[in-house]
N, C-alpha and C positions, 0 to 999 in steps of 0.2 A: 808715161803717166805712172806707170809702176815704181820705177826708178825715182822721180820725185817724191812720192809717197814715200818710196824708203829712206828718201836722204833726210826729208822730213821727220818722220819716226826717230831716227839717230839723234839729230837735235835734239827733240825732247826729253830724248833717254839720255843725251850728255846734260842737258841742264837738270833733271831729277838727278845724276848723282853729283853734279854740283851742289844743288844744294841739300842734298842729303848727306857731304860732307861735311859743308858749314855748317848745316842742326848738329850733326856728333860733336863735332869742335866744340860749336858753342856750349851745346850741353857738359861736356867734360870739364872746359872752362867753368862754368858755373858750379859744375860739381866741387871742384879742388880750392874755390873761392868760398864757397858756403864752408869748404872742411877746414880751411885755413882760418877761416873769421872762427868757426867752432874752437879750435884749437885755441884760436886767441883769447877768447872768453873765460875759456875754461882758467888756462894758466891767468889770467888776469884773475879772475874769481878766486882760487885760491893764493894767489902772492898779494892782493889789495882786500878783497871785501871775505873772504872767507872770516878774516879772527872778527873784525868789526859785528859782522853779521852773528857770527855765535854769539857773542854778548850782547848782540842785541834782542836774540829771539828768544836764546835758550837761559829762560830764567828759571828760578825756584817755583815750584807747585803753587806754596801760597801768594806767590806774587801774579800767577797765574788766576786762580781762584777769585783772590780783587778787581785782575783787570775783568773777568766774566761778569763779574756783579754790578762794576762802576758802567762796564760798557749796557748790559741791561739795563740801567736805570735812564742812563741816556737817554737812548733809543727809544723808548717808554714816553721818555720827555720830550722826545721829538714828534714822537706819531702821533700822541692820545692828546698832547695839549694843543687846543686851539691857537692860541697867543706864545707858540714856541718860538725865544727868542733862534733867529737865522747861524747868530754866531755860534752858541753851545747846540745847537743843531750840527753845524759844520766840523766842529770838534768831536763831538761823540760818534760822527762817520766816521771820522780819523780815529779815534781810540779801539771802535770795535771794529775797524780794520786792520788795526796791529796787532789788537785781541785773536781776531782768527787768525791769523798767521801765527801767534805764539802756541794759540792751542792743536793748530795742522802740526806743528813742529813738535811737540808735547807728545801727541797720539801715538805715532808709532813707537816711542819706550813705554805706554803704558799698556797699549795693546800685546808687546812684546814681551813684557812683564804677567801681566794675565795669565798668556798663553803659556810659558815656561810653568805658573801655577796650576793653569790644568793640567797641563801633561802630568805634574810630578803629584798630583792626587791619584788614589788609586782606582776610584771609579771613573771620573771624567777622562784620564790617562785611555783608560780599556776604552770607552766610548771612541774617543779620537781616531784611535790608532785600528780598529776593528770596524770593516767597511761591515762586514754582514752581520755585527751588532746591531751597528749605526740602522742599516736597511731592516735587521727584523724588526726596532723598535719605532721605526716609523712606517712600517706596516700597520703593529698596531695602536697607533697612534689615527694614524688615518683610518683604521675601520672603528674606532672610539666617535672622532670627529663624526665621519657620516653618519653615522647612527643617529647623534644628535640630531642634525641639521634634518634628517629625514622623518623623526620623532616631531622636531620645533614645528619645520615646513606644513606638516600634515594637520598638525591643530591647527596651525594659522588659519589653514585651507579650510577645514572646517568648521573655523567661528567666523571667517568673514566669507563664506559661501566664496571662494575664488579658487578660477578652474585656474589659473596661474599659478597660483602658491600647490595646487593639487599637483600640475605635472614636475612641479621642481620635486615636492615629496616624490613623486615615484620614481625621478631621478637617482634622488637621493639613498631609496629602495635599494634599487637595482645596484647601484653603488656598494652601499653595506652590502649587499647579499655577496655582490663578489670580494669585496676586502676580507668579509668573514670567511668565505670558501677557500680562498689563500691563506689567511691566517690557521684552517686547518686542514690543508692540506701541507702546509711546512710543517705544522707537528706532527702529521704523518707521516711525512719522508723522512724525519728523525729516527722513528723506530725500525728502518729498515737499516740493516748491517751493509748489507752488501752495497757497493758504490755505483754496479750495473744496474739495480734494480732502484735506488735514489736517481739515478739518472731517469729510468724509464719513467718513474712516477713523477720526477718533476716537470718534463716534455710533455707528459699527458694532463696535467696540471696546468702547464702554459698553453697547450693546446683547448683546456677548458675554460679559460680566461679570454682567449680567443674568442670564442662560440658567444662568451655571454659579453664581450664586447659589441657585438651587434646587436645585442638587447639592449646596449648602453645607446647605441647609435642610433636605435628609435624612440627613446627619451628624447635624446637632445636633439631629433629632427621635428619632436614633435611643441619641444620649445622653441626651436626655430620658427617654426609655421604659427604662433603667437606673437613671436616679436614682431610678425609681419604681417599677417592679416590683422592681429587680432589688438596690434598696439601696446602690449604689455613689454614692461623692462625690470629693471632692477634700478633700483632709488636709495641715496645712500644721503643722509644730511649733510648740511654743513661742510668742512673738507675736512671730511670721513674718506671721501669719493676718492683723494689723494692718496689717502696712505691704503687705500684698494688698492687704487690703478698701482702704485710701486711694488704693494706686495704678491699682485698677480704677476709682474712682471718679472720679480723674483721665483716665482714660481715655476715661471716655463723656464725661465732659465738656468735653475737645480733641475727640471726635469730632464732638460736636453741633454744635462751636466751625466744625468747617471745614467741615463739611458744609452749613451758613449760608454761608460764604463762596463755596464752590465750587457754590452752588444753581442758577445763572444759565451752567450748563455752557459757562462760556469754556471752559476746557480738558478736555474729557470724560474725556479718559484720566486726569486725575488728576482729576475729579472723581468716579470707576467707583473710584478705590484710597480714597478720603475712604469713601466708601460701603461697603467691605467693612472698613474700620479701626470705621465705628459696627456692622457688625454682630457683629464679633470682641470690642469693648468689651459689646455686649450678652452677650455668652456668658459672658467676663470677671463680670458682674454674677451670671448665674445660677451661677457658678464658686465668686463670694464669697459669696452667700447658701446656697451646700452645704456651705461649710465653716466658717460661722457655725453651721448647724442642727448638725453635727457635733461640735461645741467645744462648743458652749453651750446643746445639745438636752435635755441632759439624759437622753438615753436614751428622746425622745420622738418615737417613729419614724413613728407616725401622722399626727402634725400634722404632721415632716417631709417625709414621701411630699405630704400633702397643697401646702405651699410652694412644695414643686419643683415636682410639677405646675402650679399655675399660676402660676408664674414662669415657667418653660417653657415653660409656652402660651404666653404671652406673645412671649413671645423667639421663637420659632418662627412666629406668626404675622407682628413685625415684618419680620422676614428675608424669609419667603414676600410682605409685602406691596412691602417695599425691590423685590425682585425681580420683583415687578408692574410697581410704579410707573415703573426702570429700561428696561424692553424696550418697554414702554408712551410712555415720553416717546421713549426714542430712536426709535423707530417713526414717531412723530408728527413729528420733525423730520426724520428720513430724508424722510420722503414729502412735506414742504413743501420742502424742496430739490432733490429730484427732478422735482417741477412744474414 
């Protein structure tokens, strides 16, 4: 019985590397066939359509600027008129599809041109080129913003009696209170000479940033538990709600961006504002998924309730763990420099 079992077992281990030869073959094969056709394209592209295709795309500015305008008008005349004839319907697709393609091709020498311009000014050049310009002046820039919004939030709350617009302001508080504490506690690490003692003060800094991110984390659990018992969201007209949802999503992902660079705490105190800019873009996130469920829920309050919640969890546990991690490393390097 053994012995057939084993003879059996062989079998099937000769037929799996059967055909686990065949899949490599054929994979390879496929491989060096997709790279051969690549190859072909390529060389065909530039020996047949390469010159055709430059003079077809890459025209002068103002012949560019006409086809924008002719194609707008079209399109204009295609959507808004009731009685648009089918045929200059059909042509004006065609036009302002050749229109975008001249203007994709256009963008990158004017985008390139720009940027050559910035550089070679003398202010925007420094901005570019200077990470921890760049980061102190969207420090404060961002404790400018919350202020606001904490200031706006708060009246709102108060002329239309809403405990929603109330807890966004003490968000918003809590917020400014720490972009402003950063904002001077980097003027203070200025005035110290020594680079052992900027060190200590900016770890005890991001250490402080820490502590008062759990204060942040009972704000926004405390708007969580509104968007779910209590039904309250964020409502945005018209599509408004779009160029949110894109520019919240831009936002976690500059945040993600810096918070990679600023990881290796050179500079703590702007690596403690990197850290509350990803956790304001997280909120941002739970902000645009309330007023997606809102717009587009359909009056579906259950599965609602249920999103936010665990969106919210979410969000809320990142913040609580940001703010772990925060007092936890600074701690750690406080006490190997105190040694």
């Amino acid at each position: 019985m053994k012995e057939r079992w084993k003879a059996a077992w062989e079998k099937v281990c000769s037929v799996c590397r059967i055909l686990w030869n065949g899949t490599k073959k054929a994979c390879f094969a496929t491989g060096r066939f997709f790279a051969a056709f690549g190859r072909w394209c390529a060389h065909s592209w530039m020996k047949y359509l390469a010159g055709p295709a430059k003079k077809l795309f890459f025209v002068h500015w103002s012949i560019a600027v006409v086809l924008v305008v002719i194609s707008a008008a079209l399109l204009l005349y295609a959507f808004l008129l009731p009685g648009a004839n089918p045929y200059i319907s059909y042509f004006g697709y065609f036009v302002s599809a050749y229109t975008l393609a001249v203007v994709c091709v256009k963008l990158p020498g004017v985008f390139g041109r720009a940027k050559r311009g910035l550089y070679a000014n003398r202010y925007s050049g420094r901005y570019l080129t200077d990470a921890v310009l760049r980061a102190e002046i969207s420090m404060y820039a961002g404790l400018g913003v919350s202020f606001f919004y904490a200031v706006f939030k708060m009246a709102a709350g108060i002329y239309y009696h809403s405990t929603w617009l109330g807890a966004l302001a003490i968000y918003y508080i809590i917020l400014s209170a720490m972009r402003f504490a950063l904002v001077k506690h980097y003027r203070d690490n200025a005035q110290h000479e020594n680079e052992r003692e900027q060190r200590l003060f900016g770890l005890r800094s991001y250490r402080f940033c820490g502590i008062l991110m759990f204060l942040l984390n009972i704000a926004v659990t405390i708007l969580v538990g509104q968007l779910i018992w209590s039904n309250e969201s964020y409502e945005y007209p018209g599509f408004l709600i779009y160029a949110f949802a894109g520019y919240s999503f831009y936002c976690i992902g500059i945040a993600v961006r810096n918070m990679a660079k600023h990881r290796k705490l050179e500079t703590p105190i702007l690596a403690a504002a990197k850290m509350l800019s990803f956790a304001c873009a997280l909120m941002s996130i739970l902000a645009t998924q309330t007023a997606m469920l809102t717009q587009f829920g359909d009056g579906q309050e259950t599965f609602a309730q249920i999103m936010n919640a665990m969106t919210g969890s979410v969000v809320c546990l990142l913040i609580f763990g940001l703010a772990v991690w925060m007092v936890h490393r600074a701690n750690r390097e406080l006490k190997g420099m105190e040694e």
